[in-house]
Chimera marker file (.cmm) of the C-alpha trace (Angstrom):
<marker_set name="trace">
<marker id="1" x="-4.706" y="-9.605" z="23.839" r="1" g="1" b="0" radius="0.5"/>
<marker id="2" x="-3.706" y="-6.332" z="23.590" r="1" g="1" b="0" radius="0.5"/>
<marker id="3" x="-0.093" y="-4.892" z="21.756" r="1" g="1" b="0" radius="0.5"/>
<marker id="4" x="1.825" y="-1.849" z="21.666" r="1" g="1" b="0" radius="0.5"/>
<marker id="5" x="1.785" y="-0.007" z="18.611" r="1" g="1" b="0" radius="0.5"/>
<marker id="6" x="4.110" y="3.618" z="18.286" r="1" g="1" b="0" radius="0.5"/>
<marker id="7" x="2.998" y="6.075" z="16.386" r="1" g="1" b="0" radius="0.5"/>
<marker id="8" x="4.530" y="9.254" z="14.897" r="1" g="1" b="0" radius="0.5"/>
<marker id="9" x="2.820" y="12.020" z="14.308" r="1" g="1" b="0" radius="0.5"/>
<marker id="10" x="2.391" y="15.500" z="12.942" r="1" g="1" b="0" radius="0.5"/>
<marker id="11" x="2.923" y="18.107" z="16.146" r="1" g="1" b="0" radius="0.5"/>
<marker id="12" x="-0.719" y="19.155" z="15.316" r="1" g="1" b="0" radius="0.5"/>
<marker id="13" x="-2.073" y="15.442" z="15.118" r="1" g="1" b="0" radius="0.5"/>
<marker id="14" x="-0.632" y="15.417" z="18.271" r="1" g="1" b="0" radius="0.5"/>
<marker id="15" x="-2.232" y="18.372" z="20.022" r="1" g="1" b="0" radius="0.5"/>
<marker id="16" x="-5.555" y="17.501" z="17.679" r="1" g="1" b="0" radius="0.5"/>
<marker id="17" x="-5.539" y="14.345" z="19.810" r="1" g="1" b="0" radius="0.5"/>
<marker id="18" x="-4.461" y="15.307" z="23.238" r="1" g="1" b="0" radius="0.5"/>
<marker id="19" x="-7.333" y="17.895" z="22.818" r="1" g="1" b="0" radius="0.5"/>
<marker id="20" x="-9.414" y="15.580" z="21.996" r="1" g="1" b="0" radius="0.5"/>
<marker id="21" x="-8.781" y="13.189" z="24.485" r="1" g="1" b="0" radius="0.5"/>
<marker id="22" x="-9.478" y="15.976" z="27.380" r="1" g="1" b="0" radius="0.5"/>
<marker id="23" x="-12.865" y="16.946" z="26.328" r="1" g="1" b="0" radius="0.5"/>
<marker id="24" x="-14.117" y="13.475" z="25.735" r="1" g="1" b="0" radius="0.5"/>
<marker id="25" x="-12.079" y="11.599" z="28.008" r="1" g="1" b="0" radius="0.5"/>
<marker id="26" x="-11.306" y="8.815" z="26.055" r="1" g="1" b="0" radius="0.5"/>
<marker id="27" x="-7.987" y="7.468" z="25.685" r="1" g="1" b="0" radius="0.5"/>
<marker id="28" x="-5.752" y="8.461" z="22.159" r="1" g="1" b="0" radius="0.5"/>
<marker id="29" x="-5.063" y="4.116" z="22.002" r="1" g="1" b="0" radius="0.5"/>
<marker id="30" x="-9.176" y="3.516" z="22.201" r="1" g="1" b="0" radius="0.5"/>
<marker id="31" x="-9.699" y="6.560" z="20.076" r="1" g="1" b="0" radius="0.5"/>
<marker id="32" x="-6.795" y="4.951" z="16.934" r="1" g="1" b="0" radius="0.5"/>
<marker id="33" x="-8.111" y="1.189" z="17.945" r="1" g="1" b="0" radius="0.5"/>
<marker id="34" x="-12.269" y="2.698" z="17.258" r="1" g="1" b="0" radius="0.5"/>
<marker id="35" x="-10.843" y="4.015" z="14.069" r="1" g="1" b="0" radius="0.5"/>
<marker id="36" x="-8.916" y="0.978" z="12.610" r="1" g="1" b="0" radius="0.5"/>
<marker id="37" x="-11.772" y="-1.723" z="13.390" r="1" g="1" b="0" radius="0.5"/>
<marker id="38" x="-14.173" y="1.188" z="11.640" r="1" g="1" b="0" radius="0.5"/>
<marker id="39" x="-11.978" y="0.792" z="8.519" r="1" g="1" b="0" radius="0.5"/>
<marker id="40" x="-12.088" y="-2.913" z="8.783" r="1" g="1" b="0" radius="0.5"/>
<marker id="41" x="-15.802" y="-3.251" z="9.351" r="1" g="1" b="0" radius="0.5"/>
<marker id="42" x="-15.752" y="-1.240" z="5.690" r="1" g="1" b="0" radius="0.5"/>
<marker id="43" x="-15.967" y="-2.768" z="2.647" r="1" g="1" b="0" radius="0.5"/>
<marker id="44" x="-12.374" y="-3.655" z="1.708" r="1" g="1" b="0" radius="0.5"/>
<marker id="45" x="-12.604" y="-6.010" z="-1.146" r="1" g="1" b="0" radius="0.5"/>
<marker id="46" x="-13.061" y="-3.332" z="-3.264" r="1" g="1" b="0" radius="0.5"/>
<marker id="47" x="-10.241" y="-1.566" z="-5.398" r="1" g="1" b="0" radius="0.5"/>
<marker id="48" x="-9.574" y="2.023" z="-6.084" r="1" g="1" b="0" radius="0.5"/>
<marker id="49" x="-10.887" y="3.206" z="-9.045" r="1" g="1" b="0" radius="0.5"/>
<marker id="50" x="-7.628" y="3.409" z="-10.127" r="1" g="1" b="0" radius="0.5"/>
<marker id="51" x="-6.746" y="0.480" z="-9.765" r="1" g="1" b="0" radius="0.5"/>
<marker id="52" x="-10.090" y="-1.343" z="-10.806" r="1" g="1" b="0" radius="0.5"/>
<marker id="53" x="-8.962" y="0.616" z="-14.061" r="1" g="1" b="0" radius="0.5"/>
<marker id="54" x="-5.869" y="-1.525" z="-14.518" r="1" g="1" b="0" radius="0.5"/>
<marker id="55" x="-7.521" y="-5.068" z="-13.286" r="1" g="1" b="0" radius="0.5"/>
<marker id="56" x="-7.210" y="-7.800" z="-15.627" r="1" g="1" b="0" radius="0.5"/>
<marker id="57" x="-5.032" y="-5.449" z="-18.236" r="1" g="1" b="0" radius="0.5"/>
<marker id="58" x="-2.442" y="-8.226" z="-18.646" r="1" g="1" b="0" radius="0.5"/>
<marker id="59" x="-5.360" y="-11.531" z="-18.582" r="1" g="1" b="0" radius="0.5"/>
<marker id="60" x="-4.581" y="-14.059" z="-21.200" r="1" g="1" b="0" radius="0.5"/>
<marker id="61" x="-1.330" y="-11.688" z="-22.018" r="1" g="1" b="0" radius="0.5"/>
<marker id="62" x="2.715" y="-12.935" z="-21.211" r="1" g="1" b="0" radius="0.5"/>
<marker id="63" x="3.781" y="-9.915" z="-19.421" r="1" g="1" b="0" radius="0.5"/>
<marker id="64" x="6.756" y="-8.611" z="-20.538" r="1" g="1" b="0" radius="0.5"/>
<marker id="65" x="10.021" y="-8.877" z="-17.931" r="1" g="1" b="0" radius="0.5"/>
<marker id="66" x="12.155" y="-6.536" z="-16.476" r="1" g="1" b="0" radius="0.5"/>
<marker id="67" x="14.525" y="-6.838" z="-18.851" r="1" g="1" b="0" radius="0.5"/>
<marker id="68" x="12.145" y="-5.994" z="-21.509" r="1" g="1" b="0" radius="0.5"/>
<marker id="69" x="9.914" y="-3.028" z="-19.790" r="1" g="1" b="0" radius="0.5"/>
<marker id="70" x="13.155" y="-1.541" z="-19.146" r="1" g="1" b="0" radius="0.5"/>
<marker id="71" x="14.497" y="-1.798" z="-23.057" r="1" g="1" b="0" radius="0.5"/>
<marker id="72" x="10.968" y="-0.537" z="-24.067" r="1" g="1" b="0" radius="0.5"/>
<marker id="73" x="11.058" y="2.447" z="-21.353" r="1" g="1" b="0" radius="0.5"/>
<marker id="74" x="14.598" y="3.703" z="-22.941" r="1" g="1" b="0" radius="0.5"/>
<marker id="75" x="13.283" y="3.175" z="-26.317" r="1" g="1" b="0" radius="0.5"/>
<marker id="76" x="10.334" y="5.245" z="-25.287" r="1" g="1" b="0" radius="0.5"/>
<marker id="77" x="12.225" y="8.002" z="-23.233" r="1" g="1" b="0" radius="0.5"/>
<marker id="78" x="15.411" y="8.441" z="-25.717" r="1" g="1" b="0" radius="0.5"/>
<marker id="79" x="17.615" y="7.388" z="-22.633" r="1" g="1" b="0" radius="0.5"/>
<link id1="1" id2="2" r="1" g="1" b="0" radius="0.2"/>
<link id1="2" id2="3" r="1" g="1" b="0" radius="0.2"/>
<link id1="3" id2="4" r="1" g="1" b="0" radius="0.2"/>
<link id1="4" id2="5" r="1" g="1" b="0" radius="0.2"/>
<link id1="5" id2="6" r="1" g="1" b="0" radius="0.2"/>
<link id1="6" id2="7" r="1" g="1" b="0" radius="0.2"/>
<link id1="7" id2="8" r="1" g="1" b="0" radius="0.2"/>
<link id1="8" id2="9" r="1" g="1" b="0" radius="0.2"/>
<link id1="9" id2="10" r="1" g="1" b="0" radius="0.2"/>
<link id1="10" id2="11" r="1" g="1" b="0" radius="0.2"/>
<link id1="11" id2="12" r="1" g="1" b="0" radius="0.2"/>
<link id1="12" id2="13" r="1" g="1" b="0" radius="0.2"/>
<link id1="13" id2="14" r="1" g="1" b="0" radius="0.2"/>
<link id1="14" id2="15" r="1" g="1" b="0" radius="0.2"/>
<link id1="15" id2="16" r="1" g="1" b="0" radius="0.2"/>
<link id1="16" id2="17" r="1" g="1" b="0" radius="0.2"/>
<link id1="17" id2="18" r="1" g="1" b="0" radius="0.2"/>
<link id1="18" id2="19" r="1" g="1" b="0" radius="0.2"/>
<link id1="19" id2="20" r="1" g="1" b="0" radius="0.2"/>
<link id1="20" id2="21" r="1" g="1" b="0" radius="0.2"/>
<link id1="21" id2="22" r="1" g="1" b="0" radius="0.2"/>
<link id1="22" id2="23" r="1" g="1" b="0" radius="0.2"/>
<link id1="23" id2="24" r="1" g="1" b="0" radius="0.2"/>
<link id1="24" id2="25" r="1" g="1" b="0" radius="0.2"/>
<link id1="25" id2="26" r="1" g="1" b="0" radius="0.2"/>
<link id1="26" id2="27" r="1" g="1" b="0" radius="0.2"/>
<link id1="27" id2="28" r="1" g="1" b="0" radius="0.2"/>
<link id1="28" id2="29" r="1" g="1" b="0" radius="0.2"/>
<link id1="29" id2="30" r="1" g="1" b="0" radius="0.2"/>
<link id1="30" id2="31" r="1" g="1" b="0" radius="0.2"/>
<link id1="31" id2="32" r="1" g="1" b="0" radius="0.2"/>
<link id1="32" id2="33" r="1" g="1" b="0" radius="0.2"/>
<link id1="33" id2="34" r="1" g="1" b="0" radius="0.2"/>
<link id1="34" id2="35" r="1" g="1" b="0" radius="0.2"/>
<link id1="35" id2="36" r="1" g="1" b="0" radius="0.2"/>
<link id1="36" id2="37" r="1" g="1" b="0" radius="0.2"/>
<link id1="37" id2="38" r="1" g="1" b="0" radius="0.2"/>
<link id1="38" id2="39" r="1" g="1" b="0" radius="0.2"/>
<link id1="39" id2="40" r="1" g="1" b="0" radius="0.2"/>
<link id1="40" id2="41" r="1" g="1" b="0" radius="0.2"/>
<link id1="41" id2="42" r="1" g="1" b="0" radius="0.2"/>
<link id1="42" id2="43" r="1" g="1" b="0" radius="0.2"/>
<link id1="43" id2="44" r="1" g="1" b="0" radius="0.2"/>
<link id1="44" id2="45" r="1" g="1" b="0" radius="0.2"/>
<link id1="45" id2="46" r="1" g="1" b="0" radius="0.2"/>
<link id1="46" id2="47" r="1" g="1" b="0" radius="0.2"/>
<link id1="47" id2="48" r="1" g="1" b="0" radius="0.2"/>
<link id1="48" id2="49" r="1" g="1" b="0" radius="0.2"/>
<link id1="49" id2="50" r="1" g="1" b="0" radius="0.2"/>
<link id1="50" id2="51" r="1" g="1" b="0" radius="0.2"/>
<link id1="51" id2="52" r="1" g="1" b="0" radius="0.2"/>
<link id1="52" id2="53" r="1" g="1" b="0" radius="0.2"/>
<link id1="53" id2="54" r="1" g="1" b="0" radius="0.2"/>
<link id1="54" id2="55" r="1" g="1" b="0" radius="0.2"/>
<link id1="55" id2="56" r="1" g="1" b="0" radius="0.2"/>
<link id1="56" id2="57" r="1" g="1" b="0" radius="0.2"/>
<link id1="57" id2="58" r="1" g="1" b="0" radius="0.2"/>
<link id1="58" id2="59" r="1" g="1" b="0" radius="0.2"/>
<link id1="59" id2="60" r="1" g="1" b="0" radius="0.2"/>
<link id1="60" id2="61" r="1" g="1" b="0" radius="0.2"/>
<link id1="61" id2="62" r="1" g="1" b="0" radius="0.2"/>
<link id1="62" id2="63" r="1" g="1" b="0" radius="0.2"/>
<link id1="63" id2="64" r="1" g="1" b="0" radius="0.2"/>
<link id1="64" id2="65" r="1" g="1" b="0" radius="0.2"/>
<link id1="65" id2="66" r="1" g="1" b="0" radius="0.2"/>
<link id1="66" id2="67" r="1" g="1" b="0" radius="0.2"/>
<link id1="67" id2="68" r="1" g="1" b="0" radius="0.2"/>
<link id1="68" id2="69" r="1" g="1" b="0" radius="0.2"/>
<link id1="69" id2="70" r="1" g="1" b="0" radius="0.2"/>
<link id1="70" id2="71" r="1" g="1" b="0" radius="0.2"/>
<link id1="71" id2="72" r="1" g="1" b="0" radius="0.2"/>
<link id1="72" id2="73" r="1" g="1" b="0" radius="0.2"/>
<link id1="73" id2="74" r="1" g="1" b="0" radius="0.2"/>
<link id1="74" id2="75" r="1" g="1" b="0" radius="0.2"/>
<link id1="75" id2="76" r="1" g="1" b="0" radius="0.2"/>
<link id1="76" id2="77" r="1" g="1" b="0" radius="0.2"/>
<link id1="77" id2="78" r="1" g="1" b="0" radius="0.2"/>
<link id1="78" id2="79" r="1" g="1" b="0" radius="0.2"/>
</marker_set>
């Protein structure tokens, strides 16, 4: 079943696209719905580096509340 889906993009996206579209005559929606089942198909269990940084920082720990990240920020800051 397909759905609508709106998009906004960049002006340059946009001619990028319609260009694209006329030399290989495929539609934009095909062209998007070829790109999002690509980035399914990938891996996505996998974190960010980033992030895999920060997994598991707060295992076995209480983490603090709002209440107290905000007195420590403040404390931290001088505000």
């Amino acid at each position: 079943m397909n759905r609508k889906l709106t998009l906004s993009l960049d002006s340059k996206a946009v001619d990028f696209a319609n260009a694209f579209f006329k030399r290989y005559n495929k539609p934009i929606s095909k062209i998007v719905e070829s790109y999002f089942i690509e980035l399914k198909e990938q891996n996505t269990t996998e974190l960010p580096k980033d992030l895999e940084e920060l997994y598991g920082i707060f295992e076995g720990v209480d983490a603090p509340d709002k209440k107290e990240l905000r007195k420590m920020f403040h404390e931290k800051s001088g505000y």
